[in-house]
N, C-alpha and C positions, 0 to 999 in steps of 0.2 A: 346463439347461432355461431356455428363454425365459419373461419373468415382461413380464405385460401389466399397467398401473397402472392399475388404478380411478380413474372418476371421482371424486376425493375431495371436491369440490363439491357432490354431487347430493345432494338429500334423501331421507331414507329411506320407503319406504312405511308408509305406516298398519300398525300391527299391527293384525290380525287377530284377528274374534272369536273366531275358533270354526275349529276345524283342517278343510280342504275334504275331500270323501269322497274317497276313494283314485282312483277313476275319473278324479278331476280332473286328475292328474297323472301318472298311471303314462306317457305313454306320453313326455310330457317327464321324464321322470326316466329311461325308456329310451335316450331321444338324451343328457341329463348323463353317462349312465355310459359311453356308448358312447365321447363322446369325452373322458371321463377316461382312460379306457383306452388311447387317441393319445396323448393326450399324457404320461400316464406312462409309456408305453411307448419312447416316443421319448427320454423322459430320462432312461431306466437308462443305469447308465454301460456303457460300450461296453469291453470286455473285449476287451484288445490279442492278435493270435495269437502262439502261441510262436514257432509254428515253420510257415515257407509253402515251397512249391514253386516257385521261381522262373522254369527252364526248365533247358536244355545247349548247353554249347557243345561246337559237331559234331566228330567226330573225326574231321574233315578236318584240324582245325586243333590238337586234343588227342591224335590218337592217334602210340604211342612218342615223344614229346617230353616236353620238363619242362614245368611250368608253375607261376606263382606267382599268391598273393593277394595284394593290395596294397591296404588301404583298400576305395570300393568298384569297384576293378579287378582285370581277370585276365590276367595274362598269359602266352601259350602259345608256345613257344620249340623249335622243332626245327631240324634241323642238316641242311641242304641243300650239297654241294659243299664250297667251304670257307666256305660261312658261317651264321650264325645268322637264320632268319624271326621275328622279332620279329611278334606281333599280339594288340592292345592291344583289350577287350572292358568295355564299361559293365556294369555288373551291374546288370540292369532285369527287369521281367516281360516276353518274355523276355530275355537276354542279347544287349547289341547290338555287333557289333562296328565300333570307331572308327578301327584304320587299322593299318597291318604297314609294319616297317622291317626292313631287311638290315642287319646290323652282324660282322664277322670273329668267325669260330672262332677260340679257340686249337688252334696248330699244335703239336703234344708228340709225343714220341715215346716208344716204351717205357719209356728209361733214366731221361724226366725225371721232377723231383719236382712232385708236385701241389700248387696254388695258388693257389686261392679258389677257385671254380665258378660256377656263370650264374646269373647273379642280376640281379635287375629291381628298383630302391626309386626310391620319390615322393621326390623333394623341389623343394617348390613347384612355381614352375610348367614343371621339366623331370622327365624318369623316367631316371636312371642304369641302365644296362644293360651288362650284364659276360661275359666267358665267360674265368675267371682274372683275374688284375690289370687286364689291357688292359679299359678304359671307353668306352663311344660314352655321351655324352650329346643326348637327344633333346628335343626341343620336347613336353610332355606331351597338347595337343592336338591337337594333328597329326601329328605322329610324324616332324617332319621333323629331319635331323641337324645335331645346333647343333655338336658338335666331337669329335673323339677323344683320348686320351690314353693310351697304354701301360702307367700306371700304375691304383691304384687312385685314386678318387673317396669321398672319408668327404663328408655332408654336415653343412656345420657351423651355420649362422645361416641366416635369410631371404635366399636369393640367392647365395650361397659355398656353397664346399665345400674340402675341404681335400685336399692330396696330398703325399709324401714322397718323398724319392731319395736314394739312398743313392750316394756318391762311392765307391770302392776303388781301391787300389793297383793297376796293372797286372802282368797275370801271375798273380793271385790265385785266376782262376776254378778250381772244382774239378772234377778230371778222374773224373768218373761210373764209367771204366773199370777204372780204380784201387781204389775201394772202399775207401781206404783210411780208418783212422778218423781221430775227432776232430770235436770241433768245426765248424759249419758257420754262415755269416754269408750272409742269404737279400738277395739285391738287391730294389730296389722293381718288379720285371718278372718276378722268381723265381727269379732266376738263385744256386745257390750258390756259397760263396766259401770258400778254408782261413783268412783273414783280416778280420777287424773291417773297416768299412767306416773310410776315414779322414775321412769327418765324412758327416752326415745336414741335406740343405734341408729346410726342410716351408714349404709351398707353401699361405698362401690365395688360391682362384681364385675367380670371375667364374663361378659357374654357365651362365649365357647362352650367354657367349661364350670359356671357358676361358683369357681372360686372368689373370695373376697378377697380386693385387693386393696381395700383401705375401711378405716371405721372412724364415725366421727358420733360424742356420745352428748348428749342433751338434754338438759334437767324436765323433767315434767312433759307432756304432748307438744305436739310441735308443728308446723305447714314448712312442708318440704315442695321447694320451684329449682327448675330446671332453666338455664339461661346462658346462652353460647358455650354449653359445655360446662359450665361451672355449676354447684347447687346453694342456694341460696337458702338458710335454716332458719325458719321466724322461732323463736323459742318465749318461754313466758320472759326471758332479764333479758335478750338479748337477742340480734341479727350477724349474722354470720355468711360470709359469701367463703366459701369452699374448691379451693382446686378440685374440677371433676377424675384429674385424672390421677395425682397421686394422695387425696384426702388434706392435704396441707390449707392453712387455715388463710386467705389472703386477706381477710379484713373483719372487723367485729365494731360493729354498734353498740352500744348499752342502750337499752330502754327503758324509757321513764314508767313510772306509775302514775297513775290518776287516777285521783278520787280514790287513794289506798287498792286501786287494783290493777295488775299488770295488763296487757293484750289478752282480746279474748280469740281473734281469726287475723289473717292476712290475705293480700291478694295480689299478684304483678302483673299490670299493667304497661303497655306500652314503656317497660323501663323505669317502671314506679314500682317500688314495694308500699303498697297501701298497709300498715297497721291501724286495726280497727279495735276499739275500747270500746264496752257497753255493747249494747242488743239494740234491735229494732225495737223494743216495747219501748223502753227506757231513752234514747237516746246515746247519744256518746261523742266521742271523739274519733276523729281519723289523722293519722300521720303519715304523711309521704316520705319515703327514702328515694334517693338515686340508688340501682341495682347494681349498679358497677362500684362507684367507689362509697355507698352506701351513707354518703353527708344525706343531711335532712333536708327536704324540698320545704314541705308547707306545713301546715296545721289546721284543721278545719275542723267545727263541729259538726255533727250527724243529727238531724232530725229525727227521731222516733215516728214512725211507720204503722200505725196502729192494726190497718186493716190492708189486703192485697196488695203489697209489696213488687213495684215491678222489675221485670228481668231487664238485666242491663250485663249482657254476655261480652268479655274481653274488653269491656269500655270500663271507664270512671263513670260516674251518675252519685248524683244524689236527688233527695227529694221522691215524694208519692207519685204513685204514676198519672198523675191529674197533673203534677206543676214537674216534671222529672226534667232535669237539666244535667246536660253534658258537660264535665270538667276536663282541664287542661291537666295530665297528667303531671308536667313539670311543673306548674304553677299550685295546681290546685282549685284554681277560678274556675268559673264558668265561663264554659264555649258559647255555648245556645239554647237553648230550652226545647225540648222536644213535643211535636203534638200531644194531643191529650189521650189518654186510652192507650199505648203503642207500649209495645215489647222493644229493647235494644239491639242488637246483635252487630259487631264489628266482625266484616265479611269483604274479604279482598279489596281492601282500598276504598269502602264506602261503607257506610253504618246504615244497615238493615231493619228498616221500620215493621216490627208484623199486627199485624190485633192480634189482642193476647184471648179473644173468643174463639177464632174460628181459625188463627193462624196462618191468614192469608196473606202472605206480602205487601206490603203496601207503595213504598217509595224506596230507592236508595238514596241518600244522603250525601251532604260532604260531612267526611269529619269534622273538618277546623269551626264550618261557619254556619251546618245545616240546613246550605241551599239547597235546593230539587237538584238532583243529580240524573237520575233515570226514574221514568213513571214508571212501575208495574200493575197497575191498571191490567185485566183481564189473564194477569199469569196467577193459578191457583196454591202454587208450591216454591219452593226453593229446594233444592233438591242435592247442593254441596258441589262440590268439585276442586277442593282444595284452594288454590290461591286464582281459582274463575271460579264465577257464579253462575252457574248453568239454572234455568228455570222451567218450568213444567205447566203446560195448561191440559183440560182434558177436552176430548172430541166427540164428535158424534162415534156411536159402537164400544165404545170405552177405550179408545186409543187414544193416544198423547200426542201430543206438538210438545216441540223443545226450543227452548234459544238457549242463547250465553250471551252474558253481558263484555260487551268491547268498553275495558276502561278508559283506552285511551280515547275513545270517541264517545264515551256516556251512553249509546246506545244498544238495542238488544238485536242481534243477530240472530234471525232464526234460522234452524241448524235444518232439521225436519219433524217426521213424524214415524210412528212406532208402529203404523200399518195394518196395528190390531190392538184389540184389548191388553193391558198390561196394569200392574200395580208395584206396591214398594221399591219404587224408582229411585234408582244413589246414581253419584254421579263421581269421576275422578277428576284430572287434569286432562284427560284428552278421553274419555270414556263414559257412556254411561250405558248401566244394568237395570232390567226391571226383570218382574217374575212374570211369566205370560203361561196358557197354559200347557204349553211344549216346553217349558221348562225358564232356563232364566238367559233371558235375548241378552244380546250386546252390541254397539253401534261406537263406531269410533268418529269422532269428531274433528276440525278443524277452527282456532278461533283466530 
């Protein structure tokens, strides 16, 4: 509310003898309250919408195709000949679109094995776009093509990105037709192998212009992580944390063998580098590194996992999903133990309970302690929204109700409803898409 300052100079009038008859004033006291009324009205506070209608985009351009949220973009990707129609959609009242690029299918055949899928992500000011490993990177406001690469594209810092390639021995590749078992060693293009690659480049590029601006080279296959700009190299002897931006080496581990054999996988957690030795059949060992200065947290054995293995996404876990227990990334201890039956997923400040039959949400969690945090009771989906949890139940006609969960209040805020029939619902940070059948709706949110 606007505040007008009195003259604080002026003299007061005379008080008055004698209070004037009513006559004298009523009809200014009529016009005082009239516009008290303006302007206290104008300065209630203005109550944000939860949840608005945006518009659609047409299923010229959405229908049988995939399509992705990205920030506040959309992007709708179908397969024409042998190529992909990229076009790339402002999320406005209504939705506008900014421009369509052509970039290759992947070419497969029945026998081959599948490896990655079409995928569209921001970084800065180009949009990575993918169909499998093979990358077109494009100019983001225009959609013109800045370069291609075979491989995949991680983005790593402002302006790079990172890429790997796996060298092998010739003769290695493995014959599909054969069947035969073992072991498989995947190329950076998809290609399988019956032999370890005999060393892994990893590649910082030149966003812009896919020049390489640094190479750092690695004995044997390797898990390549990304972490405040810096890339972290599990290798078979060794861990290495990597300047993202000029290749320089800031730090190196040795790693042990056990049991005569080096690391088989790794994985970073909350600031953990997990090194893991042996298989679920077998058993093994797990090793915690700190990611930053890469000293050694803990050491822990692994149970062997005979039969259905369960999901435990961005957390630590160990154990069968019948006893599955949550560990302390720095320590390596157990947090809590999780119910019986339940998939994991760490999801904006709460770990995400689903059945792993029918994939229905079940509870949000606390990390630390595995109290009840929010029931999700009668929500059928989880549906993303980057760092909120936006949730989905269905309606009578086939239309949606939505909320988002309020962390700071542990509750679920329900946002509205989709007014009609709708299906493969995504969600962003202030957005969410479904396909309906006038094409693919959008509704902006407030949480």
């Amino acid at each position: 509310m606007a505040l007008i300052e009195l003259d604080l100079t002026a003299q007061p009038d005379p008080t008055l003898a004698a209070r004037p008859p009513a006559r004298g004033y009523r009809i200014p006291g009529l016009v005082i309250a009239a516009l008290l009324a303006v302007v206290l009205g104008g300065a209630a506070p203005v109550t944000p919408t939860l949840w608005r209608y945006l518009g659609v985009v047409p299923p010229a351009a959405a229908a049988e195709g995939q399509f992705r949220l990205v920030g506040d973009r959309v992007y709708t990707v179908r397969l024409t000949g042998d190529d992909r129609i990229t076009t790339a959609w402002q999320i406005a009242d209504p939705p506008r679109r900014l421009w369509t690029v052509r970039f290759p299918a992947r070419v497969s055949g029945p026998d081959d094995v599948g490896f990655g899928g079409v995928e569209a992500r921001a970084a800065g000011d180009e949009v990575l776009l993918s169909d499998g490993p093979a990358t077109t990177v494009v100019d983001a406001a225009t959609g013109a093509v800045r370069w291609r690469t075979s491989v995949g594209v991680t983005p790593l810092r402002a302006g790079l990105g990172l890429t790997q390639t796996s060298v092998f021995r010739p003769g290695t590749e493995y014959d599909q037709d054969s069947g035969d078992p073992g072991a498989l060693y995947f190329s950076s293009t998809g290609v399988p192998h019956i032999e370890p690659p005999l060393r892994t480049e990893v590649h910082g590029v030149d966003l812009r212009t896919g020049r390489t601006v640094w190479t750092a080279v690695a004995p044997g296959a390797v898990n390549v992580f990304v972490a405040g700009g810096d890339v972290l190299v599990l290798a078979s002897d060794r861990l290495q944390r990597i300047d993202g931006g000029t290749g320089a080496i800031r730090r190196t581990a040795g790693l042990p063998r056990i049991d005569g054999a080096g690391p088989l996988a790794g994985s970073l957690v909350a600031g953990t580098v997990g090194v893991s030795y042996g298989n679920t059949d077998t058993g093994g060992q797990e090793i915690g590194y700190d990611a930053g200065t890469l000293d050694r947290r803990w050491q822990r054995p692994v149970p062997a996992v005979f039969f259905d293995p369960p999901a435990c996404t961005a957390l630590l876990c160990a154990g069968p999903r019948a006893a599955l227990d949550v560990l302390d990334p720095v320590t390596g201890t157990a947090r809590w133990r999780a119910p019986d039956r339940v998939d994991l997923i760490a999801r904006a400040g709460y770990v995400l309970e689903v059945d792993p039959g029918s994939g229905l949400p079940l509870r949000l969690a606390d990390p630390a302690t595995g109290a009840d945090r929010v029931d999700l009771t009668g929500w059928r989906s989880e549906i993303g929204g980057g760092d909120v949890l936006v949730l989905r139940r269905p309606q009578n006609g086939g239309a949606s109700a939505f909320g988002v969960v309020l962390h700071d209040r542990d509750r679920i805020q329900v946002l509205g409803v989709s007014g009609g029939p709708v299906s493969d619902c995504t969600a962003g940070r202030a957005y969410v898409m479904c396909r309906a059948g006038d094409g693919l709706r959008l509704w902006a949110f407030h949480s």
